[in-house]
C-alpha positions in Angstrom: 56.5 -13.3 75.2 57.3 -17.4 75.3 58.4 -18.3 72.1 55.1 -21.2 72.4 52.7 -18.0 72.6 54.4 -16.5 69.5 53.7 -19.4 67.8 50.4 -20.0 68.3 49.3 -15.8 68.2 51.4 -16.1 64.7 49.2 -18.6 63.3 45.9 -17.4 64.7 46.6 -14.5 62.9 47.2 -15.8 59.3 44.0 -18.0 60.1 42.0 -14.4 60.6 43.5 -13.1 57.6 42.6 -16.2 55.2 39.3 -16.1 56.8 39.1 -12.0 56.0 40.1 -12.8 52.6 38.0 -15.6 52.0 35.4 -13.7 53.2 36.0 -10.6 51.3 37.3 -11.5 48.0 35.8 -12.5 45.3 36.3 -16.5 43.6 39.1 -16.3 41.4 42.6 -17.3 40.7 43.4 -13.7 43.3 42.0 -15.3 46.4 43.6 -18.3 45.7 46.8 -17.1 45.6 46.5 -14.8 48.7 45.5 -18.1 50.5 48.3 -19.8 48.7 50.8 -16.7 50.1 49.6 -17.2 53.7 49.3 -20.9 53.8 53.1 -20.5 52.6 53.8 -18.1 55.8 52.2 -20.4 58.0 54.0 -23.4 57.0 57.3 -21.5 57.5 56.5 -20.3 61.0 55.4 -24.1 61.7 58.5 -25.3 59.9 60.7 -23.0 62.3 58.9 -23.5 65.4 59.5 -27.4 64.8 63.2 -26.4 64.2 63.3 -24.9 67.6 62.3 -28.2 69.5 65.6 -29.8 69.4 67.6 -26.8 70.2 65.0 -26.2 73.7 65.8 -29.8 74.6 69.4 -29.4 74.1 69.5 -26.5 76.5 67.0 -28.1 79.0 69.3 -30.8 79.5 72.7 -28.7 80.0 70.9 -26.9 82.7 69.6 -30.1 84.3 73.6 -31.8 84.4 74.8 -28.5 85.8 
């Protein structure tokens, strides 16, 4: 699977499981930090996928001079 489509399934997945938990749990300082724990993941996965961007341009360009 593209690394793009990774990505994006990755995060549409911690979206349905804040929206599950949201949805599921009741108010307190528990849902709040399961939405704190996923918001986390889905900054890191953003975070490394942003990483990535230089490195695909680097290797983009070799193959282009060869």
């Amino acid at each position: 699977m593209a690394e793009g489509r990774r990505f994006w399934v990755a995060v549409t997945m911690l979206a349905v499981l804040a929206g599950v938990a949201w949805s599921t749990m009741e108010r307190g300082s528990i849902r709040i930090g399961v939405l704190v724990v996923l918001a986390g993941f889905a900054l890191r996965i953003t975070l490394a996928q942003v990483a990535r961007v230089p490195e695909r341009a680097v290797d983009n360009k070799e193959v282009q001079e060869q």
